[in-house]
C-alpha positions, 0 to 999 in steps of 0.5 A, spaced: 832 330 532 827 334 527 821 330 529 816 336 526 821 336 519 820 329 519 814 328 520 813 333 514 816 329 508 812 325 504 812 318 506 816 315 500 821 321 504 821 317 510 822 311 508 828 313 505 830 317 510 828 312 515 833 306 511 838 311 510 839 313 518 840 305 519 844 305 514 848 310 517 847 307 524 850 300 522 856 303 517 861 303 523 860 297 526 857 298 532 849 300 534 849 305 540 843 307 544 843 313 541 844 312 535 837 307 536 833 312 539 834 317 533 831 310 529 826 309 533 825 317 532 823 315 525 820 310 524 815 312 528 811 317 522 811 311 518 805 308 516 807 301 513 808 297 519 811 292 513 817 297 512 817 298 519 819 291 521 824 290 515 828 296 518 828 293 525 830 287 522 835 289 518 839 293 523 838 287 528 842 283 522 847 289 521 845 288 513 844 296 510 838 298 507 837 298 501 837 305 498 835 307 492 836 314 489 830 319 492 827 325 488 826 331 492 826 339 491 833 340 493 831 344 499 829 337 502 835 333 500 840 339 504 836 337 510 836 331 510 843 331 508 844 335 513 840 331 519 844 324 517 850 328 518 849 329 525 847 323 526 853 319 523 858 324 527 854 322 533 859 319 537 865 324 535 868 318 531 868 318 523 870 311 521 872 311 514 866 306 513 862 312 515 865 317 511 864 312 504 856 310 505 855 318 507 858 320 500 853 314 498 848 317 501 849 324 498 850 321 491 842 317 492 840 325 494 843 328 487 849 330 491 856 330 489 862 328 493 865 335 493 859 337 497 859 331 501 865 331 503 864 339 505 857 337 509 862 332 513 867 337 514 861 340 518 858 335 521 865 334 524 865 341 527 858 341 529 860 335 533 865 339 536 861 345 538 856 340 541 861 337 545 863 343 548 856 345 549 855 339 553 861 341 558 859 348 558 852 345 561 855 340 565 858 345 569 853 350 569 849 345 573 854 344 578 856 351 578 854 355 585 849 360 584 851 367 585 848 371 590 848 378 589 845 382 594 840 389 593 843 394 594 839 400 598 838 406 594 
């Protein structure tokens, strides 16, 4: 998570932020312990504990969030965008749900669908390289070290 990013945006930014990864953790259906660990992530540079409980009550309902439009440079909104995209391909899974509230989300940030839809395409690809990433460092942790031995010159 981009902790230090978050806790830079305004704190009107946060709660959108906030409520838009809620939304995105409930769209397929089912919450994981990941996807609640990122939430947590978030909320915590919160200062409203008011909007704090109303997010964790709405994921415990399973009701999404409301979203209104957020009005931030487009710097912002790219990366912010671009941090829910990993977020809601997490679990190597898209579901159509998923596809349709991310292209919500986009339109809430000023984006278009074109451009949602190519965000998608990369938080797939992203997802892939970080799986294999994963296997990569699992078998490098059960790898058997290489003894190379000094050669006398």
């Amino acid at each position: 998570m981009a902790s230090a990013f978050i806790k830079s945006l305004p704190e009107s930014a946060k709660v959108w932020f906030s409520r838009a990864v809620a939304g995105v953790i409930l769209a397929d259906g089912k919450v994981n312990e990941d996807e609640l660990f990122y939430l947590k992530g978030t909320i915590m540079f919160l200062g409203d504990d008011l909007e704090v409980k109303n997010i964790i009550d709405s994921v415990k309902a399973k009701q999404t969030p409301q979203l209104d439009r957020l009005t931030v440079d487009r710097k912002t909104a790219a990366r912010m965008f671009i941090e829910l995209v990993k977020l809601t391909v997490t679990d190597d899974k898209l579901t159509r749900e998923e596809a349709q509230y991310f292209v919500s989300i986009g339109t809430h940030l000023g984006f278009d669908s074109i451009f949602s839809k190519k965000v998608l395409e990369w938080g797939k690809k992203f997802c892939e390289v970080n799986r294999e990433m994963k296997i990569l460092m699992k078998e490098g942790e059960n790898s058997d070290p290489i003894i190379i031995e000094k050669r006398d010159s």
